[in-house]
C-alpha positions, 0 to 999 in steps of 0.5 A: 491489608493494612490501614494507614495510621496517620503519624504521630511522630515529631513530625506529625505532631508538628503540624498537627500544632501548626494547623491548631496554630494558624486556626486560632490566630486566625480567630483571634481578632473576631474574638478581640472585637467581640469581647471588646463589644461585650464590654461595651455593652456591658458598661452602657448597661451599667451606666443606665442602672447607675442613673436609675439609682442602682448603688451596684451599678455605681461600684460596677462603673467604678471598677470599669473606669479603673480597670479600662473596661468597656471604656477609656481607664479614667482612675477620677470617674472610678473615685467619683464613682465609688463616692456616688456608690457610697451616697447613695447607700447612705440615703438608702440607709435614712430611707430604711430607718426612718419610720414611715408616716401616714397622715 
């Protein structure tokens, strides 16, 4: 007794694309809106680190605004930003060179 093969001929192949196809365009725009939501949360968490302080932060922020990541692109905020990055730095660079005294 023979079992059936299912077809692996031009056409079988044709819908085995079509189904695959149809199954993740259909997924597309649930992982659209998740991603974006990721990237959204993504920079809020950046920006609560920057206003800590967080020099990593600033540069991460910068590269969001220029990118149009998690926000608007806003090329200004992205320079603004990487100055922030580099202020911050150069304090952290005083703070580490300058001997602590105790009175």
């Amino acid at each position: 007794m023979a079992q059936h093969m299912p077809s692996t001929g031009p056409r079988g192949r044709s819908w085995a694309a079509l189904i695959l196809l149809l199954t993740v365009g259909a997924a597309a725009p649930a992982l659209a809106q998740d991603e974006s939501r990721i990237w959204e949360d993504l920079f809020n968490y950046q920006q609560k680190m920057a206003h800590i302080g967080n020099a990593e932060a600033q540069y991460k922020l910068a590269d969001m605004y220029a990118q149009g990541q998690g926000t608007q692109a806003d090329p200004a905020q992205a320079r603004r930003r990487l100055a922030a990055k580099a202020l911050l730095e150069a304090e952290m660079k005083k703070l580490r060179e300058t001997p602590a005294t105790f009175d």
